[in-house]
Residue frames relative to the residue before (quaternion, step in Angstrom):
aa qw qx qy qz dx dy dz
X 1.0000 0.0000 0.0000 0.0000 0.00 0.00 0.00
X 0.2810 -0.7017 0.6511 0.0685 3.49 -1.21 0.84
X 0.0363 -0.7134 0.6983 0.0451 3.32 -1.18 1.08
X 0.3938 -0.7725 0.4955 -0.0514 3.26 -0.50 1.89
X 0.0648 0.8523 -0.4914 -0.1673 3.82 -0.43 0.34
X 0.0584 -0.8421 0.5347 0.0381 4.01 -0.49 0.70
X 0.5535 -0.6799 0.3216 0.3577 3.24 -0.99 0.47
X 0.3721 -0.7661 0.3647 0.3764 3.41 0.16 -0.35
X 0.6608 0.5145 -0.3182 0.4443 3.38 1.74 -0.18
X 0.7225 0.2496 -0.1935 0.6151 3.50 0.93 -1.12
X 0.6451 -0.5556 0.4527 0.2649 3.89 0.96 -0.15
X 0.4980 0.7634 -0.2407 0.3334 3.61 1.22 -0.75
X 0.3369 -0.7819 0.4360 0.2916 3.38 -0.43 0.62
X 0.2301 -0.8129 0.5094 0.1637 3.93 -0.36 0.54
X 0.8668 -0.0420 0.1571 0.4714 3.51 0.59 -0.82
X 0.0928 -0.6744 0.7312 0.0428 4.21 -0.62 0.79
X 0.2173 -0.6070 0.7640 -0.0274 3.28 -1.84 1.21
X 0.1649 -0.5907 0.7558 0.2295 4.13 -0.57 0.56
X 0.3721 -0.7652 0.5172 0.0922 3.47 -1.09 0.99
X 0.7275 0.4183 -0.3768 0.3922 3.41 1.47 0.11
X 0.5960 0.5103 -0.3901 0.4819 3.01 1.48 1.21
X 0.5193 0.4913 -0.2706 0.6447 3.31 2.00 0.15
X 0.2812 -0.5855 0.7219 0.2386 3.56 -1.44 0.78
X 0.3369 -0.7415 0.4809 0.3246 3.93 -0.48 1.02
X 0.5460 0.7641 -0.2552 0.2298 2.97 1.41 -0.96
X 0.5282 0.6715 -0.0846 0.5127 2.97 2.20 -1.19
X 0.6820 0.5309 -0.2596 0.4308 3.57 1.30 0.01
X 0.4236 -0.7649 0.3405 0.3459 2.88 0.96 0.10
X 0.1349 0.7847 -0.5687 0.2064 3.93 1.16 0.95
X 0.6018 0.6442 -0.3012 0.3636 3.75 0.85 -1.04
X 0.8103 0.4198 -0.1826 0.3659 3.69 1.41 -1.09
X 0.5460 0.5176 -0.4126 0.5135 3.18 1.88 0.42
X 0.6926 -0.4827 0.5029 0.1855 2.96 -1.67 1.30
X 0.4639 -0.7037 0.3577 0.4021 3.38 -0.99 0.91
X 0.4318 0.5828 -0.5462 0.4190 4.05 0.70 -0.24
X 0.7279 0.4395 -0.3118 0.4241 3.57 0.33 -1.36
X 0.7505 0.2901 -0.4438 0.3946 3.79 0.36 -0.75
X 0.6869 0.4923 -0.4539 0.2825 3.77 1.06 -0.39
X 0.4444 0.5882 -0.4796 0.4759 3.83 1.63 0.81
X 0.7594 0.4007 -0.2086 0.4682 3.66 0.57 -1.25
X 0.6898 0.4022 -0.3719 0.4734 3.64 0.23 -1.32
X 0.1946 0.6356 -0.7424 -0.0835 2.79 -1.78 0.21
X 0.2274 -0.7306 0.6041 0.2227 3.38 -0.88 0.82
X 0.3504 -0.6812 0.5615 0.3130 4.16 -0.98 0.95
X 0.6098 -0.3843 0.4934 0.4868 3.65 -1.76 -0.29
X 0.7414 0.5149 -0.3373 0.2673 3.59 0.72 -0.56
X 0.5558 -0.4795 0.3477 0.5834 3.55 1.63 0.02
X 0.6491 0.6010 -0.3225 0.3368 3.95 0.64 -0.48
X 0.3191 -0.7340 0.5867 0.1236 3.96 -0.54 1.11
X 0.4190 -0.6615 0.6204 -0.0453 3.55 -0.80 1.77
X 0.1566 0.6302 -0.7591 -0.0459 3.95 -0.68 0.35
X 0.1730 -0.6929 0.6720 0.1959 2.96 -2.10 0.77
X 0.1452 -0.8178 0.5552 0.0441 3.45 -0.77 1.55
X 0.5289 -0.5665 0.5134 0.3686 3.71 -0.78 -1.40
X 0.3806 -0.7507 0.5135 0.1671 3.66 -0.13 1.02
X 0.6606 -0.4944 0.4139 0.3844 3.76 -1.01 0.42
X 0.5621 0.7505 -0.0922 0.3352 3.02 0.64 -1.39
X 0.7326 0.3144 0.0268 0.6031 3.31 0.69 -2.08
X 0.6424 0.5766 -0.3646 0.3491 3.75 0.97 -0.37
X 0.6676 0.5004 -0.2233 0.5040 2.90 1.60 -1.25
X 0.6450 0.3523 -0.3452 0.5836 3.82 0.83 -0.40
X 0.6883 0.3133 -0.5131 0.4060 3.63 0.41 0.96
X 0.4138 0.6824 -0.3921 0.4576 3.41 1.56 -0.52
X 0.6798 0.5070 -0.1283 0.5142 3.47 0.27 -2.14
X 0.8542 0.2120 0.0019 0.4747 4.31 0.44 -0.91
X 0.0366 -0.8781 0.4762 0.0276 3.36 0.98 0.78
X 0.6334 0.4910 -0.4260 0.4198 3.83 0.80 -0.55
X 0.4143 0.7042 -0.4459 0.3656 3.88 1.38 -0.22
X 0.5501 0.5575 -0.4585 0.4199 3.65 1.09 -0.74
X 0.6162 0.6021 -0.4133 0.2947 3.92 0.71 -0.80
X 0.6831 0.6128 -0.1840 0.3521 2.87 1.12 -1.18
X 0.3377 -0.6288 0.5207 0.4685 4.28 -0.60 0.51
X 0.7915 -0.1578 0.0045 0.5904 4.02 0.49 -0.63
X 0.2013 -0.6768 0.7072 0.0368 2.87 -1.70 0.96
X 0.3232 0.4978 -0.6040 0.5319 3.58 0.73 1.12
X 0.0791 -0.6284 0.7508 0.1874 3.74 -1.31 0.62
């Protein structure tokens, strides 16, 4: 299983974890509230676990533009 991370603003992929070298358990998936894991987790048809996170990128153009939080996307 692959645990796949993307941003959720621009979509980009940030990071891949081969899970039979990771304890998932070791991520700390267990300490999000269920609202939060039913935003990030995702589990694919193919057996593989999808996190939505926040790319560098997208942090800094919300850091730098704080009224961007209002907004649902501020990616055109």
């Amino acid at each position: 299983m692959k645990i796949r991370y993307f941003c959720r603003h621009c979509q980009n992929q940030v990071g891949e974890l081969d899970a039979e070298h990771v304890d998932v358990s070791q991520l700390g998936f267990d300490l999000l509230n269920d609202q939060d894991q039913e935003q990030m987790v995702h589990m694919t048809t193919g057996g593989d676990m999808d996190i939505r996170t926040i790319c560098d990128s997208c942090k800094e153009s919300l850091d730098d533009n704080p009224h961007y939080h209002e907004l649902d996307f501020f990616i055109q």
